[in-house]
PLY file of the C-alpha trace (Angstrom):
ply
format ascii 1.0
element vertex 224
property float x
property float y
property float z
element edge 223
property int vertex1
property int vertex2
end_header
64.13 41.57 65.96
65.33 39.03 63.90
62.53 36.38 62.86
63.04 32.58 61.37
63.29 31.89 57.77
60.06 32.37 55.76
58.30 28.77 55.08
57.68 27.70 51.48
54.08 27.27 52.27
53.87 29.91 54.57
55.13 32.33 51.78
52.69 30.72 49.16
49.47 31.50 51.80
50.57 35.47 52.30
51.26 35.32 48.14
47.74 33.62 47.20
45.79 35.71 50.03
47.11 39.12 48.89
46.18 38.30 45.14
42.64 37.93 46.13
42.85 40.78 48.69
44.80 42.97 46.36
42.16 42.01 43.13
39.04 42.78 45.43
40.22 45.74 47.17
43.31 47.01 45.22
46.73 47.91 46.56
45.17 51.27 48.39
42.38 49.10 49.76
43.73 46.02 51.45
45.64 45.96 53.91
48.84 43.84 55.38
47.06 42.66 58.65
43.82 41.39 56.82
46.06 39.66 54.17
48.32 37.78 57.10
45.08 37.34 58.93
43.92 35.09 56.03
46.84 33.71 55.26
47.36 32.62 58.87
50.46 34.09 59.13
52.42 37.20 61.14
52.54 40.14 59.48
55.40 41.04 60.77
56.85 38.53 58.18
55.22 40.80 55.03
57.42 43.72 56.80
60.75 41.43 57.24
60.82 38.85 54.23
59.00 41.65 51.53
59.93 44.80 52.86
56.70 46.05 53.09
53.54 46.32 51.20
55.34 47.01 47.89
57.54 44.73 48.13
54.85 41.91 48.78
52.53 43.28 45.78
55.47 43.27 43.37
55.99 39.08 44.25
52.36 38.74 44.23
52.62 40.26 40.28
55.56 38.09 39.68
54.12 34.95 40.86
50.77 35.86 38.58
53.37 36.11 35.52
54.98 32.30 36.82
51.72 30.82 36.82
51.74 30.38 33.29
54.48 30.13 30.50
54.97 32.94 28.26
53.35 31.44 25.01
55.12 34.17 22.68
58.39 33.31 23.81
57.72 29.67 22.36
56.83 30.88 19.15
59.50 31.10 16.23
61.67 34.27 15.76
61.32 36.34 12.86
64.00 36.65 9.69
64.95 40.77 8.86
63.00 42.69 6.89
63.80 41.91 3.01
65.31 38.72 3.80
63.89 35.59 1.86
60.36 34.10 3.57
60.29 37.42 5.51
56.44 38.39 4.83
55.35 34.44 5.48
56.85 33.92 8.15
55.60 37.55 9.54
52.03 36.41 8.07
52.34 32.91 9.93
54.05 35.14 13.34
50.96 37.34 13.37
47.98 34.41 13.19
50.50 32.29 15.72
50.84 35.59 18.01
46.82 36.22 18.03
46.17 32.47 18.81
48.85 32.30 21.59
47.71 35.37 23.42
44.33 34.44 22.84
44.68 30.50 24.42
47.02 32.30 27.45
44.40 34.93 28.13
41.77 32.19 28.32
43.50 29.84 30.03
42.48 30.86 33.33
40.12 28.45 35.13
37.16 30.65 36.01
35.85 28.29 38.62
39.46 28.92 40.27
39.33 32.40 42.70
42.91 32.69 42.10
43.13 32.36 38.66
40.04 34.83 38.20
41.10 37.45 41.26
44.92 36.96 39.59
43.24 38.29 35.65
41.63 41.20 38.02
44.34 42.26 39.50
46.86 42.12 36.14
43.81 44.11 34.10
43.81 46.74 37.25
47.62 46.74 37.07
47.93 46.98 33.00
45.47 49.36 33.18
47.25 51.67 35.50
50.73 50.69 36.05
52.00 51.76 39.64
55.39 53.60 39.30
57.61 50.88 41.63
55.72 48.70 39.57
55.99 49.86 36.04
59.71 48.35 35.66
58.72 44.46 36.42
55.36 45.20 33.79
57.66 46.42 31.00
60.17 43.54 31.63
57.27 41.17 31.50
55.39 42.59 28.21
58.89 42.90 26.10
58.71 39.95 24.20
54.67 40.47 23.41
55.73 44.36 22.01
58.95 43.20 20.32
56.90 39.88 18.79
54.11 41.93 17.48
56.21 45.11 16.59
58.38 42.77 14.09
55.63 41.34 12.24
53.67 44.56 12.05
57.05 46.25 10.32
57.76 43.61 8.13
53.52 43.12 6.39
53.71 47.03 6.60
56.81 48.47 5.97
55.49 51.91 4.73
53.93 52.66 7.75
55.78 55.20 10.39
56.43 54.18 14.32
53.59 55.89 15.46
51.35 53.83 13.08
52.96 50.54 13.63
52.39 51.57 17.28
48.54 52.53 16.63
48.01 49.05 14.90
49.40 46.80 17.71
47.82 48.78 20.45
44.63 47.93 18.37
45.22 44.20 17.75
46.21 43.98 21.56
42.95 45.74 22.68
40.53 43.51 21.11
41.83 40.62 22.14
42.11 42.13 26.07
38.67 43.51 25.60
37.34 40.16 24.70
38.27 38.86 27.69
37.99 41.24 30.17
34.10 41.86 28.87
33.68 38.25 28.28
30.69 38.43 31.52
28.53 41.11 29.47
29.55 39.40 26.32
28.02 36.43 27.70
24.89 38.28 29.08
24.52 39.53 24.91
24.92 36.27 23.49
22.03 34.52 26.45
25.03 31.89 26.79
26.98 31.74 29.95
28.98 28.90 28.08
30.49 31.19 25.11
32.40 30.83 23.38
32.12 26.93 23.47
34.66 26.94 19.71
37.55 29.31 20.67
39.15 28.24 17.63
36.23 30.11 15.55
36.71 33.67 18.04
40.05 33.39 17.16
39.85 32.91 13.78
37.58 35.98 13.50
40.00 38.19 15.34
42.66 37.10 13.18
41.09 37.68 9.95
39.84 40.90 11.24
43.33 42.01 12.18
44.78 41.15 8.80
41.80 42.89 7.07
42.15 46.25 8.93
46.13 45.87 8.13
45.52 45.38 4.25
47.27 42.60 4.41
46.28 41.19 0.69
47.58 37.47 0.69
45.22 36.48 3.67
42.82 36.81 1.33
43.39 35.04 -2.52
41.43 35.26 -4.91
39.04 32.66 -5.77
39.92 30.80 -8.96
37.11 30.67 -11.30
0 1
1 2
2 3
3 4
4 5
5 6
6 7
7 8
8 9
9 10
10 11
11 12
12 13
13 14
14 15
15 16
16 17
17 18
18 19
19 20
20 21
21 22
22 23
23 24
24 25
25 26
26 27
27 28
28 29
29 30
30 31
31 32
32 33
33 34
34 35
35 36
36 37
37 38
38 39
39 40
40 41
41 42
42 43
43 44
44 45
45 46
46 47
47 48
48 49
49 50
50 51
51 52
52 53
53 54
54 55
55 56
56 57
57 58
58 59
59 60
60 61
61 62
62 63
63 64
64 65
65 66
66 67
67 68
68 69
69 70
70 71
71 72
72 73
73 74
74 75
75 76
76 77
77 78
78 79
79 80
80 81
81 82
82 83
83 84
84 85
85 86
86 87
87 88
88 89
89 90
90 91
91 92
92 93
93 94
94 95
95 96
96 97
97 98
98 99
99 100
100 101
101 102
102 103
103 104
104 105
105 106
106 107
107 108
108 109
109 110
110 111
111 112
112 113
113 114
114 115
115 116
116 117
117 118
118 119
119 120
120 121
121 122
122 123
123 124
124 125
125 126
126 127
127 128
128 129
129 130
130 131
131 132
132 133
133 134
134 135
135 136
136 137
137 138
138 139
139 140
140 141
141 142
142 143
143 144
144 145
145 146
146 147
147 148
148 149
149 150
150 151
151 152
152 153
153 154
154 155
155 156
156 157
157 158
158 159
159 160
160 161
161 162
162 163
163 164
164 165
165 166
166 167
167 168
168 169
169 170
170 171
171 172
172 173
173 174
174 175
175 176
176 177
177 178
178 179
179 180
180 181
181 182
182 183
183 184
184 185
185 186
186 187
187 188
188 189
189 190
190 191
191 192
192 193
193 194
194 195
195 196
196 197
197 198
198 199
199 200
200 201
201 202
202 203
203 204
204 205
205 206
206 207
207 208
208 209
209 210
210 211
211 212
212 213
213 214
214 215
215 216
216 217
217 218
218 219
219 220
220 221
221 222
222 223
């Protein structure tokens, strides 16, 4: 059977109704009649035009990654190791690396059930890549690794791989955490608002991140 061309907007209702099926339920849990059904489409057209359940979660994860621009990729690459202006400009890539993930992360408009179901979904996903998956997530979180990596080797050249490793997986986790606890965070701080001065979260996180690498010229000396 050979069925008509998918529809732009059909296409965007199966994409947008399996995000929020896919975030409530996960992959296992919902299923390709229920999404159609919402969508108001066949879903005969998930099997022809996405080959399948797969192939319709891996658009629904690339259409999450389109929805917003990659800050990191805007922000300026870094000169080698040794050159001249290699530890300011690694200082400066760090703090601009922290903000940008920071402002993407909290970007989403939590009165939106796409944008919220789309941050479940991507926290399910990071948290346990699928394997016909894993290729698209690596491809996606390159430049964040290779961004971070670079300025972590050039403030802290005498650290091995492994550290390096251990330090961005630890400057990456806080700022995940943050958001993805940001309810109970709330529920702490009695403010459903917080945090009404990003600016100031992410100031913290940056000077804590710079601390914990031993980074001294964050931090000069007073003059007398």
């Amino acid at each position: 059977m050979i069925l008509p061309p998918l529809q732009p907007d059909t296409r965007t209702r199966l994409i947008e109704s399996a995000v929020l099926h896919f975030a409530a339920k996960g992959f296992d849990g919902a299923g390709i009649r229920e999404i159609s059904k919402s969508a108001n489409a066949n879903s005969a057209l998930v099997a022809y035009h996405f080959c399948g359940k797969e192939g319709l979660y891996l658009e629904v994860l690339k259409a999450i990654f389109a929805r917003k621009p990659c800050a990191v990729l805007e922000l300026a690459s870094l000169p080698p190791a040794g050159a001249p202006g290699a530890r300011k400009a690694a200082l400066e890539g760090l703090q601009n690396y922290i903000r940008a993930l920071f402002q993407e992360l909290m970007a989403a408009k939590e009165a939106d059930p796409l944008d919220e179901a789309a941050m479940v979904l991507m926290a399910r996903e990071m948290q346990s890549p699928r394997a016909f998956s894993a290729p698209l997530l690596l491809e996606q979180i390159k430049p964040y690794v290779t961004h971070l990596t670079s300025c972590l080797q050039i403030l802290r050249p005498d650290l091995g791989e492994d550290e390096i490793f251990s330090m961005g997986v630890s400057i990456q986790g806080q700022i995940i955490h943050f958001r993805n606890s940001l309810g109970i965070i709330r529920l702490i701080r009695g403010n459903p608002k917080y945090p009404e001065d990003l600016e100031k979260v992410i100031q913290h996180h940056i000077d804590f991140s710079l601390r914990g690498l031993g980074v001294p010229e964050a931090f000069p000396e007073p003059r007398n």
